[in-house]
KOLTIDO-894076 format. One record per residue (C-alpha): residue number from 1; x, y, z. Coordinates in steps of 0.05 Angstrom, whole numbers. Layout:
N
<rec n="NUM" px="X" py="Y" pz="Z"/>
...
This chain:
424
<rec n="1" px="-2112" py="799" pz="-1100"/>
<rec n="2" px="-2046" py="780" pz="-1080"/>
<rec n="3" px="-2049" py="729" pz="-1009"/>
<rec n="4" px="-2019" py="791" pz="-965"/>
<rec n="5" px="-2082" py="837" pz="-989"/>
<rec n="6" px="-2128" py="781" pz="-958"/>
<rec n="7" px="-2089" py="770" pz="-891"/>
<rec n="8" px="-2093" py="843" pz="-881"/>
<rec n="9" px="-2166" py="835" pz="-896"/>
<rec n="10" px="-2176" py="775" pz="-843"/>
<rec n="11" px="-2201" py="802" pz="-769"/>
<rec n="12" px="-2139" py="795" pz="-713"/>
<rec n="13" px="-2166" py="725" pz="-682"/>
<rec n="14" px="-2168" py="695" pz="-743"/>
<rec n="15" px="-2099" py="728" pz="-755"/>
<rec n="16" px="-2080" py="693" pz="-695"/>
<rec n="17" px="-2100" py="625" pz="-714"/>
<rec n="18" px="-2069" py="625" pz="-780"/>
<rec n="19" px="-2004" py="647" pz="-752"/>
<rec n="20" px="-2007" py="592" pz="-701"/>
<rec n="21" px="-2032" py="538" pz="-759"/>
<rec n="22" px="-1965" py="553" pz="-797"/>
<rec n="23" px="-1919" py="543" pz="-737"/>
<rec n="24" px="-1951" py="480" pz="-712"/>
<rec n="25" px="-1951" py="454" pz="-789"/>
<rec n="26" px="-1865" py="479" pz="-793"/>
<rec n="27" px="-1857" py="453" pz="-730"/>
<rec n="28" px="-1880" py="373" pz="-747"/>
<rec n="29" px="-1848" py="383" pz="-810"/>
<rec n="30" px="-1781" py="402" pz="-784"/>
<rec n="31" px="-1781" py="344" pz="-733"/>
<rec n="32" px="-1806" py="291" pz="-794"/>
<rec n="33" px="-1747" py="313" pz="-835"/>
<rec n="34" px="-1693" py="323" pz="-794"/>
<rec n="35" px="-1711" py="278" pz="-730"/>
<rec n="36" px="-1713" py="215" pz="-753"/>
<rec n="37" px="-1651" py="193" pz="-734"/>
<rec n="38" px="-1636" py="240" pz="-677"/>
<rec n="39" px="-1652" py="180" pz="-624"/>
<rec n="40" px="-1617" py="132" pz="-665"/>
<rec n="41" px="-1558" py="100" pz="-616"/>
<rec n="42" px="-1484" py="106" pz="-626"/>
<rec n="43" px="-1441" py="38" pz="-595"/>
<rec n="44" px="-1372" py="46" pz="-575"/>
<rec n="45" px="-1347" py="-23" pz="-579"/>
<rec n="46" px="-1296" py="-81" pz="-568"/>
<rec n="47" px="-1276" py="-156" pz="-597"/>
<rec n="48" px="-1278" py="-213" pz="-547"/>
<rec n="49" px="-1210" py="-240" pz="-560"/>
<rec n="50" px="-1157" py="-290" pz="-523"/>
<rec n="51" px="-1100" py="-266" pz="-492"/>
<rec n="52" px="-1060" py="-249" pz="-429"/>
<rec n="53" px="-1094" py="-220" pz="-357"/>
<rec n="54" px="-1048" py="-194" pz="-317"/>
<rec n="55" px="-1075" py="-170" pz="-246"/>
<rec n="56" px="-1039" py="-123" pz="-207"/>
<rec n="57" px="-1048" py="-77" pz="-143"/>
<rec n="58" px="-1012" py="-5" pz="-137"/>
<rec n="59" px="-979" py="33" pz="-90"/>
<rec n="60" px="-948" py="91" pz="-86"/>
<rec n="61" px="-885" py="115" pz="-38"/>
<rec n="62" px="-812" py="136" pz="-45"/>
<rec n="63" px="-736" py="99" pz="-62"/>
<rec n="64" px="-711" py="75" pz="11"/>
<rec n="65" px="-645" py="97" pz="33"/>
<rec n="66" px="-622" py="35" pz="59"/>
<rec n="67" px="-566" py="30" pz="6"/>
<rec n="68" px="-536" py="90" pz="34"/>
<rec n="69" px="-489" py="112" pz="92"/>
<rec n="70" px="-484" py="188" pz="122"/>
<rec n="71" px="-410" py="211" pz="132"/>
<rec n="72" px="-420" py="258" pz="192"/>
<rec n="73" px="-374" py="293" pz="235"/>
<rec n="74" px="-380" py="329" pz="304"/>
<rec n="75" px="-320" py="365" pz="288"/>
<rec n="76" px="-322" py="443" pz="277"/>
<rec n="77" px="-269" py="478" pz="247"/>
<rec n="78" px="-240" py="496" pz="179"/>
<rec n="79" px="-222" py="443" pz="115"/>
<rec n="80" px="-148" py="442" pz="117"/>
<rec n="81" px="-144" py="378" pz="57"/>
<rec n="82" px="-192" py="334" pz="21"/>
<rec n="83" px="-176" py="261" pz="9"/>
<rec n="84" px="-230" py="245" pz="-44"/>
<rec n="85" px="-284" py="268" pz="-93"/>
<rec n="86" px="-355" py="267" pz="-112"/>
<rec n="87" px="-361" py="192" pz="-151"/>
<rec n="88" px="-296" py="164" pz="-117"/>
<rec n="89" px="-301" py="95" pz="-93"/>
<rec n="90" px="-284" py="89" pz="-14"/>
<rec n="91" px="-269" py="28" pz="32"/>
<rec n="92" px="-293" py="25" pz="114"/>
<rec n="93" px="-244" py="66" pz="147"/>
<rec n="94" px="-210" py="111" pz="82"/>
<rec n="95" px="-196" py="182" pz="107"/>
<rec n="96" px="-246" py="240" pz="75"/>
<rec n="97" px="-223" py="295" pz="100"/>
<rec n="98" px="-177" py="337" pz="154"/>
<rec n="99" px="-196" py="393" pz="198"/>
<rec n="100" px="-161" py="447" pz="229"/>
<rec n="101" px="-202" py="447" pz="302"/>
<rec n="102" px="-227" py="502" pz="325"/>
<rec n="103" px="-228" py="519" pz="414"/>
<rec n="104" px="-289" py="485" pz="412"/>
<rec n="105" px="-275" py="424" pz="362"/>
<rec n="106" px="-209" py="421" pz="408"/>
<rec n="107" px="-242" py="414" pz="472"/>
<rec n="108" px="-290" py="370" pz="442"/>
<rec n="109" px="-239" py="322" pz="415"/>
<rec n="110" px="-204" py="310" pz="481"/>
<rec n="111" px="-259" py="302" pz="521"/>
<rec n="112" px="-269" py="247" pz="472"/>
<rec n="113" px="-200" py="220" pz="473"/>
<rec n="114" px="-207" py="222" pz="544"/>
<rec n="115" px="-272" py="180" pz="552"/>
<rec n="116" px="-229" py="126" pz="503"/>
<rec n="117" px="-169" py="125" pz="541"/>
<rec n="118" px="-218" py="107" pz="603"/>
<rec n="119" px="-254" py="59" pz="566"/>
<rec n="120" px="-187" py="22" pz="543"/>
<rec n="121" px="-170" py="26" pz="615"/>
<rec n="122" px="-235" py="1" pz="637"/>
<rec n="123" px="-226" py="-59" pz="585"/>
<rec n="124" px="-162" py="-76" pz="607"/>
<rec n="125" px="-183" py="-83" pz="685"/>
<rec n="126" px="-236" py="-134" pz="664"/>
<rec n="127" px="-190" py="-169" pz="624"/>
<rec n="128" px="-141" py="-181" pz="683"/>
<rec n="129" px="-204" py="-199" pz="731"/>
<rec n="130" px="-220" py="-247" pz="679"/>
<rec n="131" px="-154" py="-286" pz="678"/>
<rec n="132" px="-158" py="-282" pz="763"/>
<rec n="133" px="-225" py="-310" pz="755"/>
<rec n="134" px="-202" py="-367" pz="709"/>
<rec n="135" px="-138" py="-381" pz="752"/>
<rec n="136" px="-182" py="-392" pz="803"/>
<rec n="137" px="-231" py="-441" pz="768"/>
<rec n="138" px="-183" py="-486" pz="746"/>
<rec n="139" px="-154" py="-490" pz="811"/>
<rec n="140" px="-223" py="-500" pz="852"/>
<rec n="141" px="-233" py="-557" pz="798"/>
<rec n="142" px="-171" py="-583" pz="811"/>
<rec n="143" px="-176" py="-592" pz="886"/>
<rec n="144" px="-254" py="-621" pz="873"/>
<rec n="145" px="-228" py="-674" pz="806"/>
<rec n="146" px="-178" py="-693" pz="861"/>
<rec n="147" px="-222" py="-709" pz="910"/>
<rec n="148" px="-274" py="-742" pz="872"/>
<rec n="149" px="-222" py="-794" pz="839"/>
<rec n="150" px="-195" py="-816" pz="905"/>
<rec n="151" px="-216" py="-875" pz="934"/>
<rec n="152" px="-267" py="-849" pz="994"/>
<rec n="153" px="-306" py="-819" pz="933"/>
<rec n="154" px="-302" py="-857" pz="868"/>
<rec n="155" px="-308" py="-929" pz="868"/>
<rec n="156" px="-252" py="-988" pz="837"/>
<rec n="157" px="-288" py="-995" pz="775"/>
<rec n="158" px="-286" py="-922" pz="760"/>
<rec n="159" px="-359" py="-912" pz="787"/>
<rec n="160" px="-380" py="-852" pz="839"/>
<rec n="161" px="-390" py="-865" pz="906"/>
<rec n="162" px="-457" py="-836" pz="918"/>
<rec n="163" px="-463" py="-850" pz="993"/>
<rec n="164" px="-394" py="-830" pz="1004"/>
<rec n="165" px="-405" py="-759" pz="952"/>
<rec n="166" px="-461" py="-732" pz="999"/>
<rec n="167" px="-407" py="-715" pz="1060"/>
<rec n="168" px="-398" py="-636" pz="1073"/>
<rec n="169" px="-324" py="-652" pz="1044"/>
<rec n="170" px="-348" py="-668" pz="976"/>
<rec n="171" px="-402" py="-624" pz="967"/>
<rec n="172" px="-362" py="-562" pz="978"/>
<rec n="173" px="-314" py="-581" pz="941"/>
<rec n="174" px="-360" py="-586" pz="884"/>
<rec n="175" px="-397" py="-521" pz="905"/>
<rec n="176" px="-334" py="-484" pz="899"/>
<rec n="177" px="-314" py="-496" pz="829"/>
<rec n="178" px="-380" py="-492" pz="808"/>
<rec n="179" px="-385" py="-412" pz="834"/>
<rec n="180" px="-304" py="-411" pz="805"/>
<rec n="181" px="-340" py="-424" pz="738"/>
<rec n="182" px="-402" py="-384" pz="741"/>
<rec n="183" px="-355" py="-324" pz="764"/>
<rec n="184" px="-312" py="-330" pz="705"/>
<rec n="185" px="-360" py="-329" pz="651"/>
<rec n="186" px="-397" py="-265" pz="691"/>
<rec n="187" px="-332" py="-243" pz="680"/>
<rec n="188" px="-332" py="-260" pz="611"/>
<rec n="189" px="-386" py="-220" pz="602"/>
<rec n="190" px="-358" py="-157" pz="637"/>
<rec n="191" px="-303" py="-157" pz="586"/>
<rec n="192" px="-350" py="-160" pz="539"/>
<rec n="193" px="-380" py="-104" pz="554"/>
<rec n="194" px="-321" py="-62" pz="562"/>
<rec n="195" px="-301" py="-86" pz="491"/>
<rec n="196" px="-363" py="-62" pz="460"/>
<rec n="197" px="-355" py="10" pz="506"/>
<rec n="198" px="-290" py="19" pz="471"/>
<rec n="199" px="-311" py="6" pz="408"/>
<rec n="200" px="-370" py="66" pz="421"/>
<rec n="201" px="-313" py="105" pz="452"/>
<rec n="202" px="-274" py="104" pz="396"/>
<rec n="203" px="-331" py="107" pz="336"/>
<rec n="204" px="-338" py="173" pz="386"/>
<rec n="205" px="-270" py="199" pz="385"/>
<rec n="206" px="-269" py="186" pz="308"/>
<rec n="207" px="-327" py="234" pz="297"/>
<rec n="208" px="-296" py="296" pz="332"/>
<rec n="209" px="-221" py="282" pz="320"/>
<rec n="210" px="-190" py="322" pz="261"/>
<rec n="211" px="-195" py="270" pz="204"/>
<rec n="212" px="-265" py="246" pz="173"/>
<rec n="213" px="-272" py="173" pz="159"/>
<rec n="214" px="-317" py="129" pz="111"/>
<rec n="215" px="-360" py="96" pz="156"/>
<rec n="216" px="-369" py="44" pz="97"/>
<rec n="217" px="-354" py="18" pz="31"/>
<rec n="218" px="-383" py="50" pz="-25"/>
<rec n="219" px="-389" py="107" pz="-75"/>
<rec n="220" px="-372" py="182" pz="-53"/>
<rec n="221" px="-445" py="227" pz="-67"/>
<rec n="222" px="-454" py="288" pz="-41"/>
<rec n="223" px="-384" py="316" pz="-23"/>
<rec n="224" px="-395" py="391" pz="-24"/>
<rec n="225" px="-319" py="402" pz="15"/>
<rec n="226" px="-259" py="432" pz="-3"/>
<rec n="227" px="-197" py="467" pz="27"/>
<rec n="228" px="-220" py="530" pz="63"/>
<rec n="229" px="-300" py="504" pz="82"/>
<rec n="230" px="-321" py="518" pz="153"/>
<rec n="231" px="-349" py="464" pz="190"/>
<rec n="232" px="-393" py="508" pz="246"/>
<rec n="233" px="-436" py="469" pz="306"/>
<rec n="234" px="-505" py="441" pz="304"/>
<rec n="235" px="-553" py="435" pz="355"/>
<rec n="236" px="-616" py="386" pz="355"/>
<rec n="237" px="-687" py="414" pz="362"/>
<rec n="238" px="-682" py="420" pz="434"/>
<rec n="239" px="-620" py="468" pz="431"/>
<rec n="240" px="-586" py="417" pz="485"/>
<rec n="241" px="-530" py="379" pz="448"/>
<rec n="242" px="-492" py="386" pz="385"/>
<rec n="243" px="-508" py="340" pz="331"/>
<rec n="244" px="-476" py="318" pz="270"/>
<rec n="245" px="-460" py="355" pz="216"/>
<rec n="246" px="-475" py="313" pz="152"/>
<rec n="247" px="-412" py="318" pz="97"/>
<rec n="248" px="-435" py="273" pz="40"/>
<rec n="249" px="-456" py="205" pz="31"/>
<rec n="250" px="-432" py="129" pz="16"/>
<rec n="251" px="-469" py="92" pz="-38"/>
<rec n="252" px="-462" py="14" pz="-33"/>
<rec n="253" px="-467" py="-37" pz="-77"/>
<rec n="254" px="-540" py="-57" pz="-54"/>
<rec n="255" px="-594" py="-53" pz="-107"/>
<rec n="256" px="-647" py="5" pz="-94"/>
<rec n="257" px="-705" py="-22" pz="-55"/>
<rec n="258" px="-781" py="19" pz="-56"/>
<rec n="259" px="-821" py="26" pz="-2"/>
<rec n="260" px="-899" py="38" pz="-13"/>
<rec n="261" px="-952" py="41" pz="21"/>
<rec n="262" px="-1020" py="-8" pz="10"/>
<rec n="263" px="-1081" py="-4" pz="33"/>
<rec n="264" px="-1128" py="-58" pz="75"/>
<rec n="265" px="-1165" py="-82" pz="15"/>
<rec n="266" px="-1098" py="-99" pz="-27"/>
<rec n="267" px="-1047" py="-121" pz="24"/>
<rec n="268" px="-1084" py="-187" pz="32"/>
<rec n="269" px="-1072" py="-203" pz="-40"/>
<rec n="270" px="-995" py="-198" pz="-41"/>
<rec n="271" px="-946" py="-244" pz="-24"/>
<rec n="272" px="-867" py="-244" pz="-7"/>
<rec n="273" px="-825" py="-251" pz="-76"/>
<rec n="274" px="-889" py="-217" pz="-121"/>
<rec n="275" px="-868" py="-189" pz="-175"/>
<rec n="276" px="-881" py="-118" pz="-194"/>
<rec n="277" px="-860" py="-57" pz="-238"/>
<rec n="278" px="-844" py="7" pz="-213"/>
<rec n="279" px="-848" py="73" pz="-242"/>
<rec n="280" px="-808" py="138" pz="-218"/>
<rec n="281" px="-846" py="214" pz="-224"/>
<rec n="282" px="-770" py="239" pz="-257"/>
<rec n="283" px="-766" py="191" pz="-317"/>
<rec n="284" px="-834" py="163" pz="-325"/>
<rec n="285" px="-819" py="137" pz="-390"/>
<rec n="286" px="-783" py="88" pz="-354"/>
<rec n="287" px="-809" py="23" pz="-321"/>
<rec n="288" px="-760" py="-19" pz="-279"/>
<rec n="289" px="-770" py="-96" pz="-248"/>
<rec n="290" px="-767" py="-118" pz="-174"/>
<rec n="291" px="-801" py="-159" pz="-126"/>
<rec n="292" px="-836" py="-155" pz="-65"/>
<rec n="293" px="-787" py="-170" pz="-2"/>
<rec n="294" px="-819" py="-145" pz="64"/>
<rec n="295" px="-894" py="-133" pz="88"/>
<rec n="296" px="-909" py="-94" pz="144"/>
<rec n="297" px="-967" py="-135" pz="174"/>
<rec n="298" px="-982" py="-93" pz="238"/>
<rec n="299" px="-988" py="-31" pz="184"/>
<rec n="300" px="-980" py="44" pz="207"/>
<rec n="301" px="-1044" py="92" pz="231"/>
<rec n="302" px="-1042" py="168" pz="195"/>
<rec n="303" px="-1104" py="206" pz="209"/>
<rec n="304" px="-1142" py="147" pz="223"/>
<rec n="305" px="-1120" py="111" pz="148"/>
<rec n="306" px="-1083" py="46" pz="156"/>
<rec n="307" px="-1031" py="43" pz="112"/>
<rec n="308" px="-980" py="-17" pz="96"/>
<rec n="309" px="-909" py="-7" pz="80"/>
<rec n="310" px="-896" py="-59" pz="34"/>
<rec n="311" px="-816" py="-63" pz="4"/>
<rec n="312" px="-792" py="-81" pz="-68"/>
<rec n="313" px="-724" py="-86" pz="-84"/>
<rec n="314" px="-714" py="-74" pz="-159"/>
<rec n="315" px="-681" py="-119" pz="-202"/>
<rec n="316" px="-619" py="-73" pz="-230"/>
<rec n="317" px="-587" py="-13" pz="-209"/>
<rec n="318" px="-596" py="56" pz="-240"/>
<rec n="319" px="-551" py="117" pz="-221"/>
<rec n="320" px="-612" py="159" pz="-234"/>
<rec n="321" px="-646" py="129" pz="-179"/>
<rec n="322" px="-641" py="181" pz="-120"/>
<rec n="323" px="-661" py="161" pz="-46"/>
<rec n="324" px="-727" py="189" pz="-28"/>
<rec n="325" px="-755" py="192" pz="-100"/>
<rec n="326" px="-828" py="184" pz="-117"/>
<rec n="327" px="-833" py="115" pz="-140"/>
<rec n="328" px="-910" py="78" pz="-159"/>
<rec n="329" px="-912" py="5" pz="-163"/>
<rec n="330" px="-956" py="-52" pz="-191"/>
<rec n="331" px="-956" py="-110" pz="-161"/>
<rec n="332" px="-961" py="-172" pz="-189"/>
<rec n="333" px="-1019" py="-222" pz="-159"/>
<rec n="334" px="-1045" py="-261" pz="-212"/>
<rec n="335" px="-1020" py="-282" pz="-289"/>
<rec n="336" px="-1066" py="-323" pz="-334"/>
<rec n="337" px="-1053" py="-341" pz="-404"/>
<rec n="338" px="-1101" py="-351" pz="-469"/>
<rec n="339" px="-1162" py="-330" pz="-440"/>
<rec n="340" px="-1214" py="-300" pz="-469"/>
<rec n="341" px="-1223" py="-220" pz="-453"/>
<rec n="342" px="-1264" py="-157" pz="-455"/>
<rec n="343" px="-1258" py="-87" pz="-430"/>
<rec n="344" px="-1280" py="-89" pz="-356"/>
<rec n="345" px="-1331" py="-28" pz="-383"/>
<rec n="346" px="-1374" py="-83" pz="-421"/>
<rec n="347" px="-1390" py="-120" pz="-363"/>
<rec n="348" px="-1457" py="-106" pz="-322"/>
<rec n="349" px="-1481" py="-132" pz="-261"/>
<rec n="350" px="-1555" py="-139" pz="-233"/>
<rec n="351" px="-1571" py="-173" pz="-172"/>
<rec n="352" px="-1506" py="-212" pz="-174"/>
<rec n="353" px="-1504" py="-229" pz="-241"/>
<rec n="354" px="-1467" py="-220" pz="-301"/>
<rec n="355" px="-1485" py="-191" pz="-374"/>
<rec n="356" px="-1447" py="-164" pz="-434"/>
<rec n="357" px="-1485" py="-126" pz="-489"/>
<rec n="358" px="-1470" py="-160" pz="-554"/>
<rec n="359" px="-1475" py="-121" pz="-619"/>
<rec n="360" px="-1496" py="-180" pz="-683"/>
<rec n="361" px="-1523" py="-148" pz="-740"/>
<rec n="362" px="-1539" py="-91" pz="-719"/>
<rec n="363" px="-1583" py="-106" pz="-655"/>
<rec n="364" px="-1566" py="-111" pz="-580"/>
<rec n="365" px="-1562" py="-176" pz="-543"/>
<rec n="366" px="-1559" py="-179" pz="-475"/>
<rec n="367" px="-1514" py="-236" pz="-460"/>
<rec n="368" px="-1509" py="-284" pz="-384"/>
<rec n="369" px="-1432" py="-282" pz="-377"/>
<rec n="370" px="-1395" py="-317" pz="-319"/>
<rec n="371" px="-1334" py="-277" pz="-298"/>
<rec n="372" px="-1261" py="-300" pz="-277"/>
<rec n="373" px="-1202" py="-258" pz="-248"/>
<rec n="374" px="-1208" py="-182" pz="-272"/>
<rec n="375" px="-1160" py="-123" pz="-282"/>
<rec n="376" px="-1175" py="-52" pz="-278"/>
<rec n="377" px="-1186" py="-55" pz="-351"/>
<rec n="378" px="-1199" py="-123" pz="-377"/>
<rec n="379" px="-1248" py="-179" pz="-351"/>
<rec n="380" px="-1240" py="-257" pz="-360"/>
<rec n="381" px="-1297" py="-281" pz="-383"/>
<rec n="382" px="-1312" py="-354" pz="-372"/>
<rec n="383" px="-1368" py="-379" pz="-407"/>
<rec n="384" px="-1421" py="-344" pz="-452"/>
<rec n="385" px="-1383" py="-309" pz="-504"/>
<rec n="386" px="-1342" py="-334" pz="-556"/>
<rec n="387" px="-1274" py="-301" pz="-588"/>
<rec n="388" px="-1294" py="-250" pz="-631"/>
<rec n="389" px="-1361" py="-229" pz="-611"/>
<rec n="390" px="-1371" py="-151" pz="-616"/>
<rec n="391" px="-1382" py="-125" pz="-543"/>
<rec n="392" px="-1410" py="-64" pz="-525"/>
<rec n="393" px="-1375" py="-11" pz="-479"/>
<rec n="394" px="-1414" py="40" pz="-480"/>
<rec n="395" px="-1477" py="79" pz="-515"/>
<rec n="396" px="-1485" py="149" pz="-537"/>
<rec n="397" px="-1552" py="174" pz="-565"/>
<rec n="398" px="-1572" py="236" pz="-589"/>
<rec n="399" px="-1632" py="285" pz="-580"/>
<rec n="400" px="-1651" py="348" pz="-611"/>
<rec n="401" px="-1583" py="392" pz="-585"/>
<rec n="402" px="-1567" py="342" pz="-521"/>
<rec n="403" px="-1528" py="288" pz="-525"/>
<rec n="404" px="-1519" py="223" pz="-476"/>
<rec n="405" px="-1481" py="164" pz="-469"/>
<rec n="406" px="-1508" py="105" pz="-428"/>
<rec n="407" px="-1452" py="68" pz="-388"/>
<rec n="408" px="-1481" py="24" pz="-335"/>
<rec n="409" px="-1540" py="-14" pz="-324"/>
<rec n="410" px="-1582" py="-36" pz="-382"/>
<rec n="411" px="-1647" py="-64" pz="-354"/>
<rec n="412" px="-1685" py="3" pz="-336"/>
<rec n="413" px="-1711" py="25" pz="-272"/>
<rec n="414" px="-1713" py="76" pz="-228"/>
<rec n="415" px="-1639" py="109" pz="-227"/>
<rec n="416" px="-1616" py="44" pz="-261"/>
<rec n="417" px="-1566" py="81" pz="-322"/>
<rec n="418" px="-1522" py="141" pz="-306"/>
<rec n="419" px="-1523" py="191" pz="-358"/>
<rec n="420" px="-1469" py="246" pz="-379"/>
<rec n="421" px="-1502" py="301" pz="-427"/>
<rec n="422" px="-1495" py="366" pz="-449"/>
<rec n="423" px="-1528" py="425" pz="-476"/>
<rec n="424" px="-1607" py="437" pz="-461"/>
């Protein structure tokens, strides 16, 4: 009788049982062969070695415009002849462009022709009060140098008269020139004044008279003009005065300077002439040179963040650098040279001390490290390891169909190692 005849024979409990005997006996089986090594730990590791830390703090912001000029005009009309080109090099003063005015660019224009012929004017009369002024010092100071030589007020040997310099006579005399000075540089003043009016007045007439000017030295960029363009009327936001109409712009000589912004924790570590790297979203295979040449100390409030606008200006010009760019920058704190170093992930702390899991012959040491300086990947480590020790970064184990890898503390407790695992 064949062993299915007799289970059919067999009453259902004791069915039961054997069926349950058979699983339990597969079961321990199947874990004896195939989980023996299913706890065993996988390291990821690293070699203690010497070489260079380099500790840095980033920031990210944009290219500054402050090697570039706006050539604006407040004229309105139509492009009767262009004087240069996109790329063209330009001194203070070199003629862009000429505009047929329209009734309104007309009117414009005189009214600010009209406001520098005053101001000339206006120059001119202070000028004149000036010399009346200063004809009138000298001559008060000649009257009182005459008095206070002769002999009622100045001694034989050269010497004042003090008794004699206290009469009404002498002390007018020396009141008056004294006011004849103080009048004359007032006056000096006035004029000025009226020279630096003019100067607006005419920066004024130059932006709504027919011809554009450079306002500096530099390249052309931006020149969208040509013989036929319209150059219509702005208005601000508030709709209550024209504004400028932007034509193109003047690239100088100046090397490209980034501004970014750090935060409270990293502006205390960063000094004036830093050195840093920057790297630009457009070309990120790039990375340029600079150094750090203004801090904002009083730092700027947005949404209740304190940021710190901190400038570099790089070392060499690019003509792919655009103003306004997204620019990110490392900044140089701290360089130090043959010491020894692991990845920052090997290091573990527990009530304020340090440890790094050494792998010798196969089993785990933990190792009493001091620390130095540290980057965001790499730790100095002072004393306790030696160049060349195996160091352990991480630890992956695996159980059953889950997997996990064990990346922080080492020494157990409660909530003590964060785990990352998947499946069930």
């Amino acid at each position: 009788m064949n062993i299915f005849n007799r289970f059919n024979k067999l009453s259902l409990k004791a069915k039961i049982i054997s069926v349950v005997v058979v699983i339990v006996i597969g079961w321990f089986g199947f874990t004896r062969i195939f989980g023996t090594n299913s706890n065993k730990p996988t390291y990821q590791t690293a070699t203690a070695e010497k070489g260079t830390l380099v500790v840095t703090v980033t920031g990210s912001g944009q290219v500054s415009t402050s090697n570039n000029g706006t050539i604006s005009t407040l004229a309105t009309g139509v492009v009767s002849k262009t004087y240069v080109k996109d790329g063209d090099q330009v001194k203070t003063g070199d003629k862009i462009a000429d505009i047929d005015l329209d009734l309104q660019g007309r009117q414009n224009a005189q009214q600010a022709l009209s406001s520098y012929q005053t101001a000339q004017n206006n120059l001119a009369a202070a000028q004149t009060a000036m010399y009346t002024t200063q004809s009138d010092m000298f001559s008060k100071w000649n009257t009182f140098f005459n008095l206070a030589t002769n002999g009622k007020y100045q001694n034989g040997d050269g010497t004042p008269n003090t008794t004699n310099r206290t009469l009404p006579e002498f002390t007018t005399a020396d009141d008056d020139w004294l006011a004849a000075e103080s009048k004359y540089k007032n006056q000096q003043n006035v004029v000025n004044q009226a020279q630096t009016a003019l100067s607006s007045a005419w920066f004024s007439y130059q932006q709504t008279s027919p011809t554009i000017y450079a306002p500096i030295s530099g390249t052309v960029a931006g020149l969208s003009l040509q013989a036929g363009s319209v150059i219509a009327a702005s208005s601000n936001s508030n709709n209550t005065a024209q504004s400028a109409t932007k034509i193109a712009s003047v690239k100088t000589q100046a090397l490209p300077m980034v501004s970014v912004n750090l935060t409270e924790i990293d502006i205390p570590k960063i000094k004036l002439g830093d050195k840093a790297t920057i790297t630009f979203d457009a070309f990120p295979d790039k990375t340029f040179t600079g150094n750090v040449i203004s801090i904002d100390s009083a730092g700027v409030v947005v949404s209740g963040v304190t940021n710190y606008p901190t400038v570099i200006k790089l070392d060499t010009d690019d003509s792919a650098i655009l103003p306004n760019m997204a620019a990110t920058a490392a900044i140089i704190t701290a360089i130090k040279d043959n010491v020894l170093l692991v990845p920052s992930a090997a290091v573990q702390t527990q009530n304020s001390s340090s440890f790094v899991r050494v792998l010798k012959n196969g089993k785990l040491t933990m190792v009493p490290v001091t620390t130095g300086l540290s980057s965001s990947t790499q730790t100095e480590i002072d004393s306790g390891l030696s160049e060349g020790d195996t160091v352990v970064t991480s630890i992956s184990s695996r159980t059953g169909n889950s997997s996990s890898r064990s990346t922080s503390s080492p020494f157990g407790g409660g909530g003590g190692i964060m785990r990352i695992g998947r499946g069930g």
